[in-house]
MIZA-903552 format. One record per atom (N, C-alpha, C): residue number from 1; residue in three letters; atom name; x, y, z. Coordinates in steps of 0.2 Angstrom, whole numbers. Each point is the difference from the previous one (the first is absolute). Layout:
// residues N
seq	type	atom	x	y	z
NUM	ALA	CA	X	Y	Z
...
//
This chain:
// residues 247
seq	type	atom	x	y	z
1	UNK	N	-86	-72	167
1	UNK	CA	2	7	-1
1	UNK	C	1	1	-8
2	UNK	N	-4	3	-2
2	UNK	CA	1	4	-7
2	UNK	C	7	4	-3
3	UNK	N	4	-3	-2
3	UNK	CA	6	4	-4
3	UNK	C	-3	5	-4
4	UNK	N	6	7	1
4	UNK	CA	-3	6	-6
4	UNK	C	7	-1	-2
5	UNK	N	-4	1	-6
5	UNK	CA	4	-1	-8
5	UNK	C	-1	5	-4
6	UNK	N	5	3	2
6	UNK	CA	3	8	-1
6	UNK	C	0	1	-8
7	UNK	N	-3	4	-6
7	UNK	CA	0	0	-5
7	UNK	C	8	4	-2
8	UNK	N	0	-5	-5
8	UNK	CA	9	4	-4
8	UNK	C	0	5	-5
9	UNK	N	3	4	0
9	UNK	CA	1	6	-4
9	UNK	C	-1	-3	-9
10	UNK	N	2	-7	-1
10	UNK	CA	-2	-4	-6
10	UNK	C	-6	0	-1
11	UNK	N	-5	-3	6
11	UNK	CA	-8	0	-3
11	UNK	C	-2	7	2
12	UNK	N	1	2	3
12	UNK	CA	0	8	-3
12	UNK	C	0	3	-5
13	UNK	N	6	-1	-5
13	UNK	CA	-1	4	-6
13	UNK	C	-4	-5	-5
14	UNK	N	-2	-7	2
14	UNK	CA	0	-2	-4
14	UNK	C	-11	0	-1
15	UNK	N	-2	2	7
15	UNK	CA	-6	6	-1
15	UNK	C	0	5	-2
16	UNK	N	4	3	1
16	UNK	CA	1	8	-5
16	UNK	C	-3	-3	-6
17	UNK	N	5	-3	-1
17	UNK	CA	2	-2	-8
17	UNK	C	-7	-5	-3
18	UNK	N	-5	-4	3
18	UNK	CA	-4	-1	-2
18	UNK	C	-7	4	1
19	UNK	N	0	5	3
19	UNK	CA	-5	4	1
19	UNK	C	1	6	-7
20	UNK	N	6	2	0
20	UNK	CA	0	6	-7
20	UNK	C	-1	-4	-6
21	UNK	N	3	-6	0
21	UNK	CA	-2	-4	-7
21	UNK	C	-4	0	-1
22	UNK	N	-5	-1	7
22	UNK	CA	-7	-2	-1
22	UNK	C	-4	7	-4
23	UNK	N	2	5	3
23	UNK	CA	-3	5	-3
23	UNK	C	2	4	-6
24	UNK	N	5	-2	-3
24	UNK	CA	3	0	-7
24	UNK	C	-8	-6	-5
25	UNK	N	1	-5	3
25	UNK	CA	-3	-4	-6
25	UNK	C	-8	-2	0
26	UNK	N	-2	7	6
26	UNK	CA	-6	0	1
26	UNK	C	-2	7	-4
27	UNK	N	6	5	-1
27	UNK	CA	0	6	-5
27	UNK	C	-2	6	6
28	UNK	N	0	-1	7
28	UNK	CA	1	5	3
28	UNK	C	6	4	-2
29	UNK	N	4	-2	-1
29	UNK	CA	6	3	0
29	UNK	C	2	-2	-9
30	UNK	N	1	5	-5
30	UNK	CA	-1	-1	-6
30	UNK	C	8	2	-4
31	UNK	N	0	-5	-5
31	UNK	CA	8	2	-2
31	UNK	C	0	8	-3
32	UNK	N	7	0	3
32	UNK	CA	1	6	-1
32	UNK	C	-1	7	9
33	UNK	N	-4	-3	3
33	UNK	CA	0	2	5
33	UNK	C	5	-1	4
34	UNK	N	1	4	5
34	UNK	CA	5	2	4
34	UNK	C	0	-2	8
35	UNK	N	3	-6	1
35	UNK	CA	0	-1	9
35	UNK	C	-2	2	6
36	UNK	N	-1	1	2
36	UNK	CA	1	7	6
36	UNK	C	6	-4	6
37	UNK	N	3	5	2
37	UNK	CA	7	3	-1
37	UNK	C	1	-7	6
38	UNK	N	6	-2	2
38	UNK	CA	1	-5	6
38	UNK	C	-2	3	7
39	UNK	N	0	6	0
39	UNK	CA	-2	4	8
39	UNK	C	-9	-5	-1
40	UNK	N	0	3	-3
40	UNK	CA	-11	-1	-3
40	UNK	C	0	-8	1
41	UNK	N	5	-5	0
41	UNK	CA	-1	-6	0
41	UNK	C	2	-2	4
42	UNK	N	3	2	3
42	UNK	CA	3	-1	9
42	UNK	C	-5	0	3
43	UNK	N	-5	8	0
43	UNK	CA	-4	-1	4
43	UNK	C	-6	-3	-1
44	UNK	N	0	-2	-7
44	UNK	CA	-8	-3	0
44	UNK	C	0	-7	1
45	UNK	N	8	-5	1
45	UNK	CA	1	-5	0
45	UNK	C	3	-1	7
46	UNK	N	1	4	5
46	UNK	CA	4	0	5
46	UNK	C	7	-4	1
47	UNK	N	3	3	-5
47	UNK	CA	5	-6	-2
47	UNK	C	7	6	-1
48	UNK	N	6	-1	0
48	UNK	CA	7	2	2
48	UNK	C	0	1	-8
49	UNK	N	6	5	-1
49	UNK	CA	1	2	-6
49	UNK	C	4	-4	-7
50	UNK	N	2	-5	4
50	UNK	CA	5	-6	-1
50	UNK	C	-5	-6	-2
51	UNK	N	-7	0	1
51	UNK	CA	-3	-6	0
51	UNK	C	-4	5	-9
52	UNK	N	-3	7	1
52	UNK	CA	-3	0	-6
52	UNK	C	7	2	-4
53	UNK	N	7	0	0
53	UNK	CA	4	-1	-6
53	UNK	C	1	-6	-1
54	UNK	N	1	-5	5
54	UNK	CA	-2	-7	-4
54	UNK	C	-7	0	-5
55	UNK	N	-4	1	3
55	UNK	CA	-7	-2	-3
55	UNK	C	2	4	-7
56	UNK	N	1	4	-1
56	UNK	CA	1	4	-4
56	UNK	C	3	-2	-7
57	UNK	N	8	-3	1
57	UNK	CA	3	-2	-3
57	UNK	C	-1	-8	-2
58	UNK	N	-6	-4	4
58	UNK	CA	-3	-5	-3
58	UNK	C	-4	2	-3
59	UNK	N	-5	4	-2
59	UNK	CA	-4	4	-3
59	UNK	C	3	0	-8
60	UNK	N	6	6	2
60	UNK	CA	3	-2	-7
60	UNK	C	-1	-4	-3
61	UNK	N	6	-5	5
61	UNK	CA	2	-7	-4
61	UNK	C	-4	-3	-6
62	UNK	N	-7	2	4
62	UNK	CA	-6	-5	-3
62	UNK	C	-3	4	-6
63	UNK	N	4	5	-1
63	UNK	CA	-2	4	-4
63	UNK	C	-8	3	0
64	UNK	N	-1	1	6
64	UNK	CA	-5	5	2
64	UNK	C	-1	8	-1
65	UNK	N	8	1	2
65	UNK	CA	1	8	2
65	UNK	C	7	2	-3
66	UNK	N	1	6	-1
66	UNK	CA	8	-1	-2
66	UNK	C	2	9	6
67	UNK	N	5	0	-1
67	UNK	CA	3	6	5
67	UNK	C	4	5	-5
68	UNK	N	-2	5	-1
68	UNK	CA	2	6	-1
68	UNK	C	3	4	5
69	UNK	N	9	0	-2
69	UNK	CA	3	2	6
69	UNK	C	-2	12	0
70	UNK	N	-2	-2	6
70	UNK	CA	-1	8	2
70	UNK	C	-5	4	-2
71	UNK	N	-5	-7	-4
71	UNK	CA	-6	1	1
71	UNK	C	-5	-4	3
72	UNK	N	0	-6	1
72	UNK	CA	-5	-3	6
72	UNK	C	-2	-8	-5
73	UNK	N	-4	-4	2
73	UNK	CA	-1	-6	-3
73	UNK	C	-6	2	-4
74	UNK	N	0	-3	-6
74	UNK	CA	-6	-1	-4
74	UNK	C	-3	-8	-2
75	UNK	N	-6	1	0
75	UNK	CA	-4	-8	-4
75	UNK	C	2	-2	-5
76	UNK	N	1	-7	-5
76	UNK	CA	3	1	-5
76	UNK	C	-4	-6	-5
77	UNK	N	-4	-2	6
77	UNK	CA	-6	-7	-3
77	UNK	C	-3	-4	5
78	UNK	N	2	-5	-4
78	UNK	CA	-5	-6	5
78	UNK	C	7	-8	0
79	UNK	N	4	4	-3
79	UNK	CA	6	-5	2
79	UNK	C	0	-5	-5
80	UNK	N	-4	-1	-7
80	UNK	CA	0	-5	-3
80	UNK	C	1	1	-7
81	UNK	N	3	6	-1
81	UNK	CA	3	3	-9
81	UNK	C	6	-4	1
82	UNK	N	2	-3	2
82	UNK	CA	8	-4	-3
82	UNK	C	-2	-8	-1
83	UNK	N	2	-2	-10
83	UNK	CA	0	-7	-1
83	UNK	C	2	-4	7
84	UNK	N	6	4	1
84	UNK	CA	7	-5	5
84	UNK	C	-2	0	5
85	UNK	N	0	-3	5
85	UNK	CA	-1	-3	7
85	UNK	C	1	-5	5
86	UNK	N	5	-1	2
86	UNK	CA	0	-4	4
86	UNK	C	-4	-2	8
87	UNK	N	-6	-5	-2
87	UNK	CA	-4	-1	7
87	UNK	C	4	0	5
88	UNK	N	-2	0	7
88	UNK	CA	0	-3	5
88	UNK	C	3	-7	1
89	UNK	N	-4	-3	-4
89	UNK	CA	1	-8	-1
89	UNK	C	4	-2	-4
90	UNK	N	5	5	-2
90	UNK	CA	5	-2	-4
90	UNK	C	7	3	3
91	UNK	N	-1	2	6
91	UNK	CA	7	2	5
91	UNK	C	-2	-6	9
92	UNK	N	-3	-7	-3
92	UNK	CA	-2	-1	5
92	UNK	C	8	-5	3
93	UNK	N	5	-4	-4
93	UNK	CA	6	-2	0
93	UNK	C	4	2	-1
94	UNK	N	5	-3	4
94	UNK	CA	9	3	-1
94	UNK	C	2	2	-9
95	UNK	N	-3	-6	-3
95	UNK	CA	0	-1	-8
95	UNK	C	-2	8	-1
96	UNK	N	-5	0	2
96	UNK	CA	-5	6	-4
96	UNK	C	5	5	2
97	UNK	N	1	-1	4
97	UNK	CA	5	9	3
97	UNK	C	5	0	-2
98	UNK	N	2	-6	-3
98	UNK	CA	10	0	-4
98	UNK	C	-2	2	-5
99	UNK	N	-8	-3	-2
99	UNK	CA	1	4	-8
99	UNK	C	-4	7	-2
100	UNK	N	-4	2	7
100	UNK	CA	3	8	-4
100	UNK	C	5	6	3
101	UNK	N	5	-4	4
101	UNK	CA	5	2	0
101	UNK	C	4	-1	-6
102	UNK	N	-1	-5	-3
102	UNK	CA	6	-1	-8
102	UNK	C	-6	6	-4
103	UNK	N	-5	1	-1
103	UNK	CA	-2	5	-3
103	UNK	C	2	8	1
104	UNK	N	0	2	8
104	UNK	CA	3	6	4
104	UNK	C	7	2	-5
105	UNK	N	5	-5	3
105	UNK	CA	5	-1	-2
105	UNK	C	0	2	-7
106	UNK	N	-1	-3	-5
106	UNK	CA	-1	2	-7
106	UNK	C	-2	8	0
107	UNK	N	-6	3	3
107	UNK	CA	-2	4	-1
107	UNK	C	4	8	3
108	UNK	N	2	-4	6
108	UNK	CA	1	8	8
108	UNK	C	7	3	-3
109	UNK	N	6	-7	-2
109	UNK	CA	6	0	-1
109	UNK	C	-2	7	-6
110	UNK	N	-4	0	-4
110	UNK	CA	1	5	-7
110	UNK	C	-3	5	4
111	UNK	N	-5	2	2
111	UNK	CA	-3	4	5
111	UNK	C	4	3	1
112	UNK	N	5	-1	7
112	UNK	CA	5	3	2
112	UNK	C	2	3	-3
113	UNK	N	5	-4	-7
113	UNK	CA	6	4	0
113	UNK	C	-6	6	-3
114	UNK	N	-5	-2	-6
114	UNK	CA	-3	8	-2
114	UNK	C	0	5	6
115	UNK	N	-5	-1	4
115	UNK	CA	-1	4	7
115	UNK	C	6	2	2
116	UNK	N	8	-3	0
116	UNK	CA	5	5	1
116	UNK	C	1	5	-4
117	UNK	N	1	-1	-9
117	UNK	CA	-2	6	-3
117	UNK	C	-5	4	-2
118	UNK	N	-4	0	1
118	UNK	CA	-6	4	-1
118	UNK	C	-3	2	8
119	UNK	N	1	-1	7
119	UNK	CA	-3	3	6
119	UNK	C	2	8	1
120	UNK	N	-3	1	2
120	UNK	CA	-3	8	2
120	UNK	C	2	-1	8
121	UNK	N	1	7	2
121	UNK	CA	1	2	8
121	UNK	C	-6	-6	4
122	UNK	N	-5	3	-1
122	UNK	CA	-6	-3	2
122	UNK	C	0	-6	-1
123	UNK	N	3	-4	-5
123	UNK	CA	-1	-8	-1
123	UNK	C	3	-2	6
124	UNK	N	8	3	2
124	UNK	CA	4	-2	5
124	UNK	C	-2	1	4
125	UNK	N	-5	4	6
125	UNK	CA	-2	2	3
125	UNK	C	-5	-5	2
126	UNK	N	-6	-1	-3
126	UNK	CA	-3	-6	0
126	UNK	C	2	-5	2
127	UNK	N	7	-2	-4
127	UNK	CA	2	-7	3
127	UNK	C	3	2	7
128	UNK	N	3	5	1
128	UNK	CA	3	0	10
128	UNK	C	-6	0	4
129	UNK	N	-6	3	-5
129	UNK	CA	-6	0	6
129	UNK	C	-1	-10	1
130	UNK	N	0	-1	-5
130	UNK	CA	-5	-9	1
130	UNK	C	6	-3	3
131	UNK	N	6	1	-1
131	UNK	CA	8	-3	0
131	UNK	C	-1	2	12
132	UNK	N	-3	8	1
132	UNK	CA	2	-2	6
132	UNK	C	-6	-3	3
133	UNK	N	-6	0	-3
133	UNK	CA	-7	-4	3
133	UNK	C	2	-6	0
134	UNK	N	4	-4	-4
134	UNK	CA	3	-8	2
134	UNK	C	2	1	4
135	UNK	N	6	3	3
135	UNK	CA	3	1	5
135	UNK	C	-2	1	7
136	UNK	N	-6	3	-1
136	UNK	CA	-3	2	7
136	UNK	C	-5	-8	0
137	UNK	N	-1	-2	-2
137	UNK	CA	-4	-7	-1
137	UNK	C	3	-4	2
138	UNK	N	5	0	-3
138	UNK	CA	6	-7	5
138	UNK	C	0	2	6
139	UNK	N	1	6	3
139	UNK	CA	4	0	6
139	UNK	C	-6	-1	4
140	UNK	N	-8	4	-2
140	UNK	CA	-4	-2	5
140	UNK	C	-2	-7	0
141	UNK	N	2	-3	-5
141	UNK	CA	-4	-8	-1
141	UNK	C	-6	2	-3
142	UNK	N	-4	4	-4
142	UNK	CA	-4	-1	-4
142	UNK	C	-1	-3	-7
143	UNK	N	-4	-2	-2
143	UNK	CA	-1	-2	-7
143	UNK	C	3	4	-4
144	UNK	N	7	0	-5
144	UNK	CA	4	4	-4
144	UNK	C	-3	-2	-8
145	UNK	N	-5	-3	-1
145	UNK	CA	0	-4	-6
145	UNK	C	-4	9	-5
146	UNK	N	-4	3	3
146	UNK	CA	-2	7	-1
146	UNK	C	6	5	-3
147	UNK	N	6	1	1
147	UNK	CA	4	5	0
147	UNK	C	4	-6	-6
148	UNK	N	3	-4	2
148	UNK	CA	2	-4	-5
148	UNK	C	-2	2	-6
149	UNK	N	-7	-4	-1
149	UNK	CA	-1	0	-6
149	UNK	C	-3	9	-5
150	UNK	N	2	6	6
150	UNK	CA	-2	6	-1
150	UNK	C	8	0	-4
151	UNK	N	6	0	4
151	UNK	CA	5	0	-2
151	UNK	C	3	-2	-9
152	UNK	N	-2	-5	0
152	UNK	CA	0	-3	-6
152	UNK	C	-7	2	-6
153	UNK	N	-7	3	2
153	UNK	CA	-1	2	-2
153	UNK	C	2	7	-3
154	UNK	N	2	6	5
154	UNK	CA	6	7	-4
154	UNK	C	3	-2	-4
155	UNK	N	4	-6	1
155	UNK	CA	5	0	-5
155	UNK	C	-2	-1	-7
156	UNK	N	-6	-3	-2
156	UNK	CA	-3	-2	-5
156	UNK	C	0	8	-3
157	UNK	N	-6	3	5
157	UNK	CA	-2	8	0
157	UNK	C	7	4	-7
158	UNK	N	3	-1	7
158	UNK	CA	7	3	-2
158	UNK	C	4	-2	-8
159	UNK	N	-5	-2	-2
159	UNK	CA	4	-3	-10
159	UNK	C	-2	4	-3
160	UNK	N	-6	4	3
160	UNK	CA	-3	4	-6
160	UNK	C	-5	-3	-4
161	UNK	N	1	-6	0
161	UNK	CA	-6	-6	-4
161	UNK	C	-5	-5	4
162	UNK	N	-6	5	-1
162	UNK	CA	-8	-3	1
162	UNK	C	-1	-8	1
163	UNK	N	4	-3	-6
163	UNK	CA	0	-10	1
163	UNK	C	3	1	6
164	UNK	N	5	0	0
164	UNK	CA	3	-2	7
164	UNK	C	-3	0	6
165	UNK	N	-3	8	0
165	UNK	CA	-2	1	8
165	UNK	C	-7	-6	0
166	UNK	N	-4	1	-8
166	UNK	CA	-6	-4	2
166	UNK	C	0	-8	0
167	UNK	N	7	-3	-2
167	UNK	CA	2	-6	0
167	UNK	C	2	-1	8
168	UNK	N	1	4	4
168	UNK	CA	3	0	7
168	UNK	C	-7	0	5
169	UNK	N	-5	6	-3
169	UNK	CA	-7	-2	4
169	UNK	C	-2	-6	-3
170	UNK	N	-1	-2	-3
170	UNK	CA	-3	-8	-3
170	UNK	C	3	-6	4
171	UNK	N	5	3	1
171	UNK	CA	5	-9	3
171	UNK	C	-4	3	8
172	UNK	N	0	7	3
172	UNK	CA	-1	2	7
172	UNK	C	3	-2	6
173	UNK	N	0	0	4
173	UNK	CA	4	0	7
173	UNK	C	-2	-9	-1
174	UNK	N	-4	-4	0
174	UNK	CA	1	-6	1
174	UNK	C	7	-2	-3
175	UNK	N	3	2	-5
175	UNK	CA	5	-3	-3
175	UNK	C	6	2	4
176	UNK	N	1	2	4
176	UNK	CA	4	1	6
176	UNK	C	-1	-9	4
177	UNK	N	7	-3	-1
177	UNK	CA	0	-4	5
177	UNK	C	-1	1	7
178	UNK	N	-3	-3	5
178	UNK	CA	3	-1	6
178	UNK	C	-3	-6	3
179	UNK	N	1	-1	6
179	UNK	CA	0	-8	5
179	UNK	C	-8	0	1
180	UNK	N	-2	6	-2
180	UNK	CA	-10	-3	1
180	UNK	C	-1	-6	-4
181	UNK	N	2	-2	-4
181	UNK	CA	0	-7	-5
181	UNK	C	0	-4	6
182	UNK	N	-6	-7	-1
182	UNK	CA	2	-5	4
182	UNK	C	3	-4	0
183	UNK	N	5	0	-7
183	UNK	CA	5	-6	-2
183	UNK	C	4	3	3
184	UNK	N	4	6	1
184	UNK	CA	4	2	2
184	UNK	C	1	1	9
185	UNK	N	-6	0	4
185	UNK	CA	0	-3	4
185	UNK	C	2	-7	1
186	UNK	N	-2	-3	-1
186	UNK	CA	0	-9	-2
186	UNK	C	8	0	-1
187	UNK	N	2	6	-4
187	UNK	CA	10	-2	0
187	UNK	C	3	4	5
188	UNK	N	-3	2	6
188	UNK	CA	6	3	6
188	UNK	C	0	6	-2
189	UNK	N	-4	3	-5
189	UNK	CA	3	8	-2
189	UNK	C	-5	5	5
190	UNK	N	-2	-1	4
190	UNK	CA	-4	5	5
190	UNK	C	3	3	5
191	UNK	N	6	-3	2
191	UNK	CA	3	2	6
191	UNK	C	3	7	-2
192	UNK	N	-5	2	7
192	UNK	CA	1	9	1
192	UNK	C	6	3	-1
193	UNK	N	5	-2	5
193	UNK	CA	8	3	-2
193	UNK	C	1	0	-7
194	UNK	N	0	-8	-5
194	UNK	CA	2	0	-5
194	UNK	C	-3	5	-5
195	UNK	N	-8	1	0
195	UNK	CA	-3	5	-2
195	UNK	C	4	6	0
196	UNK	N	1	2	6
196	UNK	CA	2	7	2
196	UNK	C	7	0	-5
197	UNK	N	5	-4	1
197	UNK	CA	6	0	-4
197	UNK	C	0	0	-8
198	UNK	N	-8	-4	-1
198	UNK	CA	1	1	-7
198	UNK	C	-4	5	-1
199	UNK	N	-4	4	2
199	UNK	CA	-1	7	-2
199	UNK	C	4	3	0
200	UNK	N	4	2	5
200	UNK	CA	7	4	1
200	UNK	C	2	-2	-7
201	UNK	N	4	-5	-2
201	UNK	CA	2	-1	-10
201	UNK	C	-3	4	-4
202	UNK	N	-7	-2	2
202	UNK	CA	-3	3	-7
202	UNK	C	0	8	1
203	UNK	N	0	2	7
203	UNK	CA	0	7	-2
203	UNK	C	8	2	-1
204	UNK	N	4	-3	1
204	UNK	CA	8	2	-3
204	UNK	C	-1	0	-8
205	UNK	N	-3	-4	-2
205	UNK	CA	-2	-2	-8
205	UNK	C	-3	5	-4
206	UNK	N	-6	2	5
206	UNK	CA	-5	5	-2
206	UNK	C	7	6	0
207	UNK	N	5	4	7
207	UNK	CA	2	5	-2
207	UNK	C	6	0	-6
208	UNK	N	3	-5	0
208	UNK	CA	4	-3	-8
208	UNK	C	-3	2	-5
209	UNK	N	-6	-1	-3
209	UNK	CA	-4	1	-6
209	UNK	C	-2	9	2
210	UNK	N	-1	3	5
210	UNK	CA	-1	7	0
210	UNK	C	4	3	-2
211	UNK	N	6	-3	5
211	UNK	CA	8	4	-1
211	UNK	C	2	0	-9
212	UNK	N	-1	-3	-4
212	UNK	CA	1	-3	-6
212	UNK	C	-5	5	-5
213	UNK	N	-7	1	2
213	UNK	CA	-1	4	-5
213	UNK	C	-1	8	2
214	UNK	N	0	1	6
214	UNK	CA	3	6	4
214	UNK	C	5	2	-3
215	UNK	N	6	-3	-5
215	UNK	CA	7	0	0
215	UNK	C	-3	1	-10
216	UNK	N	-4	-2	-1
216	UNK	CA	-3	-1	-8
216	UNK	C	5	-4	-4
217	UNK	N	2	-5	5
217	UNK	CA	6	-6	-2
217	UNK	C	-6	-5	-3
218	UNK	N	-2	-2	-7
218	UNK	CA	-4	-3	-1
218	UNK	C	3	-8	0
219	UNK	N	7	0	-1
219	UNK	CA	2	-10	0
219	UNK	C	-1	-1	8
220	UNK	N	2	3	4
220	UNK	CA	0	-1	7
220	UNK	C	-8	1	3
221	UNK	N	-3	1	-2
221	UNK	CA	-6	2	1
221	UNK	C	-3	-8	-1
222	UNK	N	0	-1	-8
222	UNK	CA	-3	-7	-3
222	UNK	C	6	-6	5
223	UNK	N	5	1	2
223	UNK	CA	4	-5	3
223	UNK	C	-6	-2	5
224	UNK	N	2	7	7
224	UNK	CA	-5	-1	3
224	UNK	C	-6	-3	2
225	UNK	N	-4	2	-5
225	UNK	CA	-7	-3	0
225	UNK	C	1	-9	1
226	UNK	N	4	0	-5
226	UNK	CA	2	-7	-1
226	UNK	C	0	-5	7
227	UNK	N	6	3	0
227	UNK	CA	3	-2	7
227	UNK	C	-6	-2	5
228	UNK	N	-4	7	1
228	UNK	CA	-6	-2	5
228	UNK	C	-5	-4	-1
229	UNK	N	-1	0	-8
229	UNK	CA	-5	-5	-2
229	UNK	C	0	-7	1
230	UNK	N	8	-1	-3
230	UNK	CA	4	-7	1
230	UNK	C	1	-3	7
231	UNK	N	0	3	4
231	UNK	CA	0	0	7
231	UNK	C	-7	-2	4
232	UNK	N	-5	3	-2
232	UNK	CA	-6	-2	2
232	UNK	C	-3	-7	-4
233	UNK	N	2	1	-7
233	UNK	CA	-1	-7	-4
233	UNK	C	5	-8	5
234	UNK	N	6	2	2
234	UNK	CA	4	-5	-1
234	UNK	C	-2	-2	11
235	UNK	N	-3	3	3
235	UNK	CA	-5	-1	6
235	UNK	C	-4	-5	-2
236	UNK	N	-7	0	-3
236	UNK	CA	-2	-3	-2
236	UNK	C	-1	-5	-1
237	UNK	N	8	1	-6
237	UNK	CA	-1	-10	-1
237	UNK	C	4	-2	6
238	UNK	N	3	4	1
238	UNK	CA	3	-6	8
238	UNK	C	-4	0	3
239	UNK	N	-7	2	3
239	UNK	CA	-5	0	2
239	UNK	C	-2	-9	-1
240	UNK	N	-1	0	-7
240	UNK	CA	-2	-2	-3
240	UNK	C	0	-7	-1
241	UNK	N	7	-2	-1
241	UNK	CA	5	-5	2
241	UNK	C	-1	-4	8
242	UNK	N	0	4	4
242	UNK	CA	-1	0	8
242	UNK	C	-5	-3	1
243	UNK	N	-8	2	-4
243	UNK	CA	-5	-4	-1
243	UNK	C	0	-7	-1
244	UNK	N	3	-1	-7
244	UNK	CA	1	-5	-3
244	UNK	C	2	-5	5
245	UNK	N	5	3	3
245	UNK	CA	5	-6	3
245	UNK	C	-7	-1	8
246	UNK	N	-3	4	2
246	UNK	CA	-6	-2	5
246	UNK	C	-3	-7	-1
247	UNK	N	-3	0	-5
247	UNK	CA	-5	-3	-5
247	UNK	C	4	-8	1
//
């Protein structure tokens, strides 16, 4: 008897996502041009409106597209004008992932507190959009790693300064931890509950840094960030350690 192997909203977007690049860097779709709208993508991909806003903000990440709030997405290349880049093959370790969280940290902590003085209605706004798509993500158990790094990408927005946001597309959604890592399975970190509880933190963390620059309290802001980046860093090495001790 044949098992059906139900497709997941992940390889889902992640045919979106490779079908529009494809037509980005085949010059169907040319920089400067304009998306067609998520409704247009929905149908042409029969896919739920949650799988083309991930696709989407992977698209970003990669510096494909960039999003213009309350005007729609645009093309913005072929994803290769940035010296900096970190591969695939350089987020494949626990190592790899502490160290660009010590980079994050250097970077997000200043972010922050600027994005506390300088956001606009709208920046804030942004953030409770991505802030409550985390939240609907944990609850149904879906891939939150999309909204997350959407979250942390406004805040960049929200400085007012272009490095930032396009230092935050360059790192992309992969620079977002999670247990998809095979070392981290290998240390005991997949268990579903514990998942669920540790998202639940990160989204307390996540409304912490909102609450902070909501409030245009920029040391509480930078505190923050901290706080959440030192926390996902300091997982890790105990991840990390837990390995060792396997070996």
């Amino acid at each position: 008897m044949t098992e059906v192997v139900r497709r997941r909203p992940r390889s889902l977007a992640h045919h979106v996502v490779d079908t529009l690049a494809g037509r980005i860097r085949e010059g169907a779709l040319q920089p400067g041009a304009k998306l067609p709208t998520e409704a247009a993508i929905m149908e042409d991909f029969g896919v739920s409106r949650t799988v083309v806003r991930e696709a989407i903000s992977r698209l970003q990440a990669a510096g494909l597209v960039e999003t213009r709030h309350g005007v729609g997405t645009f093309v913005v290349g072929l994803g290769e004008g940035s010296t900096f880049r970190i591969a695939p093959e350089q987020l494949e370790t626990l190592q790899d992932v502490i160290a660009v969280l010590e980079l994050r940290i250097g970077v997000e902590t200043e972010s922050a507190a600027l994005a506390a003085v300088r956001r606009t209605p709208d920046n804030v706004e942004a953030l409770r959009t991505a802030l409550k798509a985390f939240a609907s993500a944990v609850e149904e158990g879906r891939d939150a790693v999309g909204p997350d790094f959407q979250f942390h990408l406004e805040i960049a927005r929200a400085t007012g300064n272009p490095h930032f946001e396009q230092l935050m597309g360059t790192l992309g959604a992969p620079s977002i931890p999670r247990a998809r890592l095979a070392s981290l399975r290998a240390a005991g970190d997949e268990d579903p509950a514990a998942q669920r509880e540790y998202l639940l933190r990160v989204n307390a963390e996540h409304e912490s840094i909102l609450d902070a620059i909501a409030a245009r309290d920029s040391e509480a802001a930078r505190a923050a960030m901290r706080t959440h980046l030192a926390n996902s860093r300091e997982r890790r090495r105990r991840a990390a350690m837990a390995l060792q001790e396997q070996r």
